[in-house]
C-alpha positions in Angstrom: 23.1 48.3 22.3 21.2 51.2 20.6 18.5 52.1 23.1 14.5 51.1 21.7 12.3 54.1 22.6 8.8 54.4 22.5 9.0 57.5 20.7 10.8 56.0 17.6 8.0 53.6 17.2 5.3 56.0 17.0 6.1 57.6 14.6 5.4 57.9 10.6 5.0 53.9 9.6 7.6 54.4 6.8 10.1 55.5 9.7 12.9 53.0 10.0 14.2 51.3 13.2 17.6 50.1 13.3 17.9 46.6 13.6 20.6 45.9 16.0 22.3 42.5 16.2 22.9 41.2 19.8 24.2 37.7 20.2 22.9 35.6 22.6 19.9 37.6 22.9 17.5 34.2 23.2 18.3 31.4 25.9 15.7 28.9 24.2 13.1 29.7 26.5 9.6 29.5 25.1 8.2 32.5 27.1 10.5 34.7 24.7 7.8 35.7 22.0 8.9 37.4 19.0 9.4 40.8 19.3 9.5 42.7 15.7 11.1 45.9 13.6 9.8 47.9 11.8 11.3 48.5 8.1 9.5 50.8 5.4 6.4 50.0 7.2 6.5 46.1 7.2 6.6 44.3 10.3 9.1 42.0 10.4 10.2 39.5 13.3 13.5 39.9 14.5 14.5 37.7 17.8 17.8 39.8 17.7 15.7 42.5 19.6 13.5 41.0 22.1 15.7 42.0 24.9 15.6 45.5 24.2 11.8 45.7 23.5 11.7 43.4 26.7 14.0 46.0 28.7 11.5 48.9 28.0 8.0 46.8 28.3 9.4 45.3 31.7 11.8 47.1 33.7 11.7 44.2 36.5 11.0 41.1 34.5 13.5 39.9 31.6 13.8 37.1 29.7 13.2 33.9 31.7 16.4 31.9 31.6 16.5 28.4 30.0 15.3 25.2 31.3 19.6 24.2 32.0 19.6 27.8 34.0 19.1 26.8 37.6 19.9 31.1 38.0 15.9 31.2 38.9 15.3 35.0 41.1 12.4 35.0 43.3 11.2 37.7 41.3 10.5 35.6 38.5 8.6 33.1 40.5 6.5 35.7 42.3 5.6 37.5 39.0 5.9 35.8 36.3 5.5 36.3 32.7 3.0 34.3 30.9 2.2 36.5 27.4 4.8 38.8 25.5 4.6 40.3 22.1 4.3 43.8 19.8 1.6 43.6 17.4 1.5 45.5 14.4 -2.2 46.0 12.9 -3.7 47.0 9.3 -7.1 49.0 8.9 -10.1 46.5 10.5 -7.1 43.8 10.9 -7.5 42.1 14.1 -4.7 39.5 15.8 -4.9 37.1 18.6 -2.5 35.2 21.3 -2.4 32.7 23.8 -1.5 33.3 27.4 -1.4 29.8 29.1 -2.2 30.7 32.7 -1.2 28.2 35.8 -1.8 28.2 39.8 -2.2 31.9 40.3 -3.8 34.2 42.5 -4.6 37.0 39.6 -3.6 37.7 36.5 -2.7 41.3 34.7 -3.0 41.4 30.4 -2.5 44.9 29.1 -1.9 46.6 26.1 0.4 49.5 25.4 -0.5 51.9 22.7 2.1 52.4 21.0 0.3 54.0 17.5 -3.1 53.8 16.8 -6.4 53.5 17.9 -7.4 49.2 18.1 -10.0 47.7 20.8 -8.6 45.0 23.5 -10.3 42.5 24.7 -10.0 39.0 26.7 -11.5 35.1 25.9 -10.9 33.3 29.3 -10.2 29.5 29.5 -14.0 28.4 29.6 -14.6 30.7 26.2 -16.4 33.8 27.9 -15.3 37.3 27.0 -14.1 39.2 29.0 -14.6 43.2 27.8 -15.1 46.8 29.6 -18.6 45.6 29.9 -17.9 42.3 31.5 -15.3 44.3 34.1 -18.4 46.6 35.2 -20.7 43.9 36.3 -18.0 41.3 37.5 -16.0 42.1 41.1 -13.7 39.7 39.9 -12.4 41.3 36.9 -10.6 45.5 37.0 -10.4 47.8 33.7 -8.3 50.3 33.4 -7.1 52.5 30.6 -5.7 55.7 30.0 -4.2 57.7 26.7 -1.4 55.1 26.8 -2.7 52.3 28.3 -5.3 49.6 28.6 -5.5 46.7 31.3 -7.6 43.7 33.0 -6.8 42.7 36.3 -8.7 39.3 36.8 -8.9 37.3 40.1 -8.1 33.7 38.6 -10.4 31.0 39.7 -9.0 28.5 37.1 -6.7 27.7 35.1 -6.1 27.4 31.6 -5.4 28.7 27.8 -6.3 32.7 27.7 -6.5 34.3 24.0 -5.9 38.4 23.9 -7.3 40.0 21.0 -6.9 43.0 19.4 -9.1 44.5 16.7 -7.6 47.8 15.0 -10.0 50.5 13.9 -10.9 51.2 10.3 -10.4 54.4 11.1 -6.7 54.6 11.8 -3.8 53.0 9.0 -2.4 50.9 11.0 -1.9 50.4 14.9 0.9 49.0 16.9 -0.3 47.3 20.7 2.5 45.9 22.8 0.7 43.3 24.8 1.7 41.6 27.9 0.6 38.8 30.1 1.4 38.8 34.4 0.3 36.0 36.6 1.2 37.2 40.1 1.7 33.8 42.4 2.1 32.8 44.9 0.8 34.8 47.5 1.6 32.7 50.9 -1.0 31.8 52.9 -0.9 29.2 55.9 -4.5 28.0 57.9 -3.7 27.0 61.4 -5.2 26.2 64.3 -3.8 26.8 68.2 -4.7 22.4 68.9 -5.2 20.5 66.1 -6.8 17.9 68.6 -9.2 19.3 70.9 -10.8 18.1 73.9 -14.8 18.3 74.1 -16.0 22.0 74.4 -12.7 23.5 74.1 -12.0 27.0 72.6 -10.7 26.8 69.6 -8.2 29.6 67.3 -8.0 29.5 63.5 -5.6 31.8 61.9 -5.4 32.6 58.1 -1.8 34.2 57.5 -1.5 36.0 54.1 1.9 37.6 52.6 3.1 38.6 49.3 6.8 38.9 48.7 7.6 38.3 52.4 5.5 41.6 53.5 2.2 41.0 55.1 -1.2 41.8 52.7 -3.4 44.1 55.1 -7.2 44.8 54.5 -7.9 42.0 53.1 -11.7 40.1 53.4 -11.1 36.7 54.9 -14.2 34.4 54.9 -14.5 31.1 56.0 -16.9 27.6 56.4 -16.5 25.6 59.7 -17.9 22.0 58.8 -18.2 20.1 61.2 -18.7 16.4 62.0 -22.3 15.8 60.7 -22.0 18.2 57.9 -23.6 21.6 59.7 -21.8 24.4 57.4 -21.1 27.6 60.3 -20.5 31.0 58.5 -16.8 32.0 59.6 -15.1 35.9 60.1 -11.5 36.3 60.1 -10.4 39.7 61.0 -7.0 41.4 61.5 -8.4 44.3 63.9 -7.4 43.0 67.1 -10.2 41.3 68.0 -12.1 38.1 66.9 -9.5 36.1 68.5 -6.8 38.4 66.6 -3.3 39.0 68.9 -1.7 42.1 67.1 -3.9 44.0 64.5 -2.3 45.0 61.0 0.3 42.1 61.0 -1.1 39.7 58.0 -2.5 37.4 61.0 -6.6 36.9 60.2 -8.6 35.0 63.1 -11.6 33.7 64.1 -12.5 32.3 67.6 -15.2 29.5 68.1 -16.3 28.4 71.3 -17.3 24.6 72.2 -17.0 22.4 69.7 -20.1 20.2 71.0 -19.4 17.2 68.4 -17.2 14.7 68.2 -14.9 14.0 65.1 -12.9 15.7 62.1 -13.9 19.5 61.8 -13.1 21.4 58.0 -12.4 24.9 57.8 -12.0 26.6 54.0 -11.2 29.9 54.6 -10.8 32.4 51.4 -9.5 36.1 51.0 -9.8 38.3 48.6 -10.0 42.2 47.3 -7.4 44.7 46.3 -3.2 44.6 46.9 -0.1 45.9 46.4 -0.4 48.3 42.9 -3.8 47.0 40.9 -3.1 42.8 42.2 -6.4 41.3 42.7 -6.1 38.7 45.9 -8.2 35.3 45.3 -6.9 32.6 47.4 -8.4 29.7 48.9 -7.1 27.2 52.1 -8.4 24.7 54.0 -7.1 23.1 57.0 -8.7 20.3 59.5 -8.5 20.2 63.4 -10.3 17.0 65.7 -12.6 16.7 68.7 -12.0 14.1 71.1 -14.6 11.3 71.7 -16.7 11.6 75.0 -20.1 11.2 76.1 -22.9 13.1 74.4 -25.9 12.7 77.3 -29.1 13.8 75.7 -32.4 14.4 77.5 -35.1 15.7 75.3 -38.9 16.9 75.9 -40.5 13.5 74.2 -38.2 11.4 76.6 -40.5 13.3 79.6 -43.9 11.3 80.8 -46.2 13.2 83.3 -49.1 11.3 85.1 -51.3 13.2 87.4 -52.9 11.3 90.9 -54.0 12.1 93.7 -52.7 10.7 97.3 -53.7 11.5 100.8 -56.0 13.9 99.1 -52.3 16.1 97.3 -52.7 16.3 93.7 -49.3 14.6 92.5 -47.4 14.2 89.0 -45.4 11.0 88.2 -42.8 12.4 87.0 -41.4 9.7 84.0 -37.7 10.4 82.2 -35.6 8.7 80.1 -32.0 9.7 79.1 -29.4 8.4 77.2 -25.4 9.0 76.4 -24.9 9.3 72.8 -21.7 9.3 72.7 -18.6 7.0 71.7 -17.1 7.5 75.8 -18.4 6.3 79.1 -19.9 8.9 81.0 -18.8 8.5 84.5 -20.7 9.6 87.5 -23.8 11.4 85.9 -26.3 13.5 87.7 -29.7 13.6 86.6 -32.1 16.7 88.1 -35.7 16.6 88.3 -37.0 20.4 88.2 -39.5 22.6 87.9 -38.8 24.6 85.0 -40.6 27.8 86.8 -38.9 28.1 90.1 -35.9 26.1 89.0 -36.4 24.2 92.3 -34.6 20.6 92.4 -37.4 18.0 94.1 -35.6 15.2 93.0 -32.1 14.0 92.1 -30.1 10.5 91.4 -26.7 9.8 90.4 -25.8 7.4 88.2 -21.9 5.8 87.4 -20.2 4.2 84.5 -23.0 5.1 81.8 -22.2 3.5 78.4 -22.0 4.3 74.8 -25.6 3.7 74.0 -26.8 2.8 77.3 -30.5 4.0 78.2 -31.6 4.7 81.1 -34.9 5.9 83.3 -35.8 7.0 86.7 -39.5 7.8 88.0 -40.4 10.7 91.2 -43.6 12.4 92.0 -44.0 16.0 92.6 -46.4 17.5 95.1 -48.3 20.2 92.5 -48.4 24.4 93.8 -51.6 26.0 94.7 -53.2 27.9 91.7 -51.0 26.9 88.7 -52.9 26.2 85.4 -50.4 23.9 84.0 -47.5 21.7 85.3 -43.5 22.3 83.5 -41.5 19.6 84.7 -38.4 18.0 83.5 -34.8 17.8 84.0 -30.8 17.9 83.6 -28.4 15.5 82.6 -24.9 16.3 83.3 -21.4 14.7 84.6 -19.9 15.6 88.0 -17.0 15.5 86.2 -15.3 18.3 83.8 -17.7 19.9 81.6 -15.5 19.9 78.6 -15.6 16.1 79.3 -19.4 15.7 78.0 -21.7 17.2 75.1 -23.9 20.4 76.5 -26.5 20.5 74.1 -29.8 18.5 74.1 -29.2 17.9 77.8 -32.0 20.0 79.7 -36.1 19.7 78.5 -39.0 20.1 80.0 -42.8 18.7 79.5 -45.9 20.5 79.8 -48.9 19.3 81.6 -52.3 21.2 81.7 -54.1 21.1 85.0 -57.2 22.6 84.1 -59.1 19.1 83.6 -57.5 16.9 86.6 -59.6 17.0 89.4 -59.1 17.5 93.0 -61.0 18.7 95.9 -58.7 20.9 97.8 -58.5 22.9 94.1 -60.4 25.7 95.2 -59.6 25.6 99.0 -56.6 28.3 99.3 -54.0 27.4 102.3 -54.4 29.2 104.8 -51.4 31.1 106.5 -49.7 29.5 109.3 -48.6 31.3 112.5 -45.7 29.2 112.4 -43.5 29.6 109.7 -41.3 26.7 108.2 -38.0 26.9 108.8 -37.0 24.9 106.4 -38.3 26.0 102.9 -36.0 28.1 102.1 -36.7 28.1 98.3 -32.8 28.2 96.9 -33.4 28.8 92.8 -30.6 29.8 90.4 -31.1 31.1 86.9 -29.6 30.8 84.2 -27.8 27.6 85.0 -25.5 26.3 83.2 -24.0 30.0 83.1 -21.2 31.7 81.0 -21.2 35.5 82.4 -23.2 35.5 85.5 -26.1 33.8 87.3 -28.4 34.9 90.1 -29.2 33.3 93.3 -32.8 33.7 94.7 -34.0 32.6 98.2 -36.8 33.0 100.4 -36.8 33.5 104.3 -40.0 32.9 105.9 -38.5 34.9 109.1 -36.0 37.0 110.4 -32.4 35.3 110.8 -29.0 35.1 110.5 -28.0 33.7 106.7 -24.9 32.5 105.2 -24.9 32.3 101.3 -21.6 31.5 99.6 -20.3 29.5 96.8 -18.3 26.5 97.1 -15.8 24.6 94.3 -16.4 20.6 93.7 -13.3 20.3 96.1 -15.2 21.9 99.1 -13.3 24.8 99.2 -15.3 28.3 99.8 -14.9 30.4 96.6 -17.0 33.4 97.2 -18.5 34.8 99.9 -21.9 36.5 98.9 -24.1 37.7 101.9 -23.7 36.7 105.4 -25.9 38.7 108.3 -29.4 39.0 110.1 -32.0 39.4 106.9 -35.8 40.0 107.3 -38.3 38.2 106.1 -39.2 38.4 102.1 -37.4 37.2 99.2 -33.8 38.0 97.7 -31.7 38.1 94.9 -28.2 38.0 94.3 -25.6 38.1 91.6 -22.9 36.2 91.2 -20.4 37.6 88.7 -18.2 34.6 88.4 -15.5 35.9 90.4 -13.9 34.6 93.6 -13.3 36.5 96.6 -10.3 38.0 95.3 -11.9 39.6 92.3 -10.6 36.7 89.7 -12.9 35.5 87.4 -13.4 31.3 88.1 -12.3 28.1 85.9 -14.7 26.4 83.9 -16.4 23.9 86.2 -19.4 23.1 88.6 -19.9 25.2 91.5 -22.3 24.7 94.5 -24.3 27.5 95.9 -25.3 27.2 99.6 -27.7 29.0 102.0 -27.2 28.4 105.5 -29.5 29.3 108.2 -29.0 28.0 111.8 -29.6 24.3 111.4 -31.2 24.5 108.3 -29.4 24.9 104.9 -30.0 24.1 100.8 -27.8 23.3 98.1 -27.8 24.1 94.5 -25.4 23.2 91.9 -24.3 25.5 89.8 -22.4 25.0 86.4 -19.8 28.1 84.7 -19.1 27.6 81.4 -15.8 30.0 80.4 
């Protein structure tokens, strides 16, 4: 072969390259375009050369082989070439081909100029050009160009028929543009999910993994949607950092963590990532993948489903206090516990458990409440849970609260304040936890109305004495304490209910607590 240098075809237009017969030089595939010589200043087409002129356009990519090759290199799948051909230009004379562009993840057209001075431009597959101007105001589309070279990298959203035009300049004789065609694909990207079938409230791991050529793409933006069962679209961040739910940062691994799934049924995560590559390779790839939520109860308690009645008996103002609940969803709830509190102590006056509630079912209970010197309005209401495992039941919409305005009830002891006793109860000890359910850590408030010896310590739903918080004389006022979640050993506690207990000589109080990990 006589070597086709660059050089040779820049210069003087009446300069003659040799035309050098190579058999075999086309396999018959059609992504060989003609490739031309230039003799005394015509262009003339001569397939004979198209490896040579291939050779120096393309150092990696050659001629595809034929459709009866099954010699395919991964090379040519990864990037492969779609648009191929030297163009020779008169004065003002402007040329145009076709680049039919598949599944890719971008897409590279450049011209080379080889002699001349000619403007390049791009008509994509739904007719909009795509110019300098375009690449400026479009993040989807990179211009480059040099003394030598001009270029569009274009992240490709569709497919399609692309045209590349060139338009020589009057100015200049003639002009010369070697123009070529890349679509880069595919870029390997797999969504996956650490269960693909959840139970209720569950944490749960998406990854996006992204590679290129068997090396992992790094810096990349990853976005995705979370949709879940009734359509609610949740804004997704996949990261590779080392956090977010992200094992090793810098390995190609992108991850987002959600916590408790609260509804039943098929969730859809699209993920997409994009930006910059490898050398100017514009990533634009899209994946979906879809994980479940077991069924299970859904109990819901809401602040219309709360009736408050004011009356007065045995000269107490009372309030009837009136709920309804229900279980939503497509499981029975087994062995449901439904608290009647006061919203501003968080004191418990009332509680009923209730077993086997079905799919559907309604239900209602009915307690009075003796109402505090001095208050200007009433907050009552209530929480529905299971005594079973939380992830076993829906968390939200099970707590509310009514208000009720006292200013306008009457009663006669209204104005009368209690006066102290010399005798202090024993037994109103005043046991309030907030927040409750919990996911960090809650605190524990009591009251002692004297001077004794306390026991306060957290128990499991087994019985079993988790942590030990205070135990000792105290005096009388009222305390707080913080319980971080841990056990006595320092660990932090499973998911799960929890019951708080103050002891005092014969006297003691209860509260449930619930930790949600």
């Amino acid at each position: 072969r006589v070597p086709l240098h660059r050089g040779i075809l820049q210069s003087e237009t009446s300069s003659l390259v040799p035309r050098v017969r190579q058999p075999g030089c086309l396999r018959g595939s059609q992504r060989c375009l003609n490739c031309v010589s230039i003799i005394s200043g015509q262009a003339q087409e001569d397939p004979c050369i198209v490896n040579l002129v291939a050779e120096m356009l393309n150092r990696t990519i050659n001629c595809p082989p034929s459709k009866e090759s099954s010699n395919v290199r991964e090379s040519d799948v990864t990037a492969s070439q779609i648009a191929f051909r030297l163009i020779p230009l008169g004065a003002g004379e402007s040329s145009q081909i076709l680049a039919a562009a598949g599944s890719a993840d971008s897409l590279r057209f450049q011209a080379e100029i080889w002699a001349g001075d000619f403007d390049f431009t791009l008509i994509d597959p739904v007719g909009r050009v795509v110019d300098p101007d375009t690449a400026a105001i479009d993040p989807n589309v990179d211009y480059y160009e040099d003394a030598l070279l001009m270029s569009y990298t274009v992240a490709s959203s569709f497919e399609g028929e692309w045209s590349i035009v060139v338009d020589a300049s009057q100015s200049a004789d003639s002009a010369l543009a070697a123009i070529k065609g890349i679509e880069y694909s595919p870029v390997f990207m797999r969504i996956g999910f650490d269960d693909v079938e959840l139970e209720p409230s569950e944490t749960q791991r998406i990854e996006s993994v992204l590679e290129w050529n068997g090396q992992p793409i790094l810096d990349a933006e990853v976005t995705g949607i979370l949709i879940d069962p009734q359509e609610i679209h949740t804004d997704l961040s996949l990261l590779d950092d080392g956090t977010n739910g992200d094992l090793v940062p810098n390995d190609g691994i992108y991850t987002a963590e959600i916590l408790g799934n609260q509804r039943t049924g098929q969730y859809m995560v699209h993920v997409h990532a994009g930006g910059i590559f490898g050398i100017d390779q514009v990533l634009n790839r899209d994946g979906s993948g879809v994980y479940f939520v077991a069924e299970r109860p859904d109990l819901e308690l809401l602040a219309s489903d709360i009736e408050l009645i004011p009356s007065t008996i045995d000269d107490q103002l009372k309030i009837s206090v009136n709920m309804e609940f229900r279980n939503n969803g497509a499981a029975y709830a087994e062995s449901v516990l439904v608290q009647v509190i006061e919203e501003e102590t968080y004191i418990v006056f009332s509680e009923s458990l209730f077993v086997n509630v079905a799919p559907g079912q309604e239900l209602s209970l009915s307690t009075d409440w003796d109402v505090r010197f001095g208050i200007a309005e009433a907050r009552l209401g209530g929480l529905v849970n299971t005594l079973g495992n939380l992830s076993e039941f829906n968390l939200v919409d099970n707590e509310a609260y009514a208000t009720l305005p006292l200013s306008g009830v009457e009663h006669e002891n209204d104005l009368e304040e209690p006066q102290p006793s010399t005798e202090m109860p024993t037994e109103k000890l005043a046991l309030r936890v907030f927040p409750n359910p919990f996911t960090n850590g809650t605190t524990i408030q009591y009251v002692l109305p004297r001077s004794q010896d306390i026991d306060l310590a957290v128990f499991d739903i087994s019985g079993r004495r988790v942590r030990q918080l205070k135990k000792g004389m105290k005096v009388p006022g009222q305390y707080s304490v913080l319980w971080d979640s841990r056990n006595d050993n320092g660990q932090i506690v499973a998911s799960g209910i929890y019951f708080a207990r103050l002891r005092t000589g014969r006297h003691q109080e209860v509260n449930k607590l619930m930790f949600l990990r």
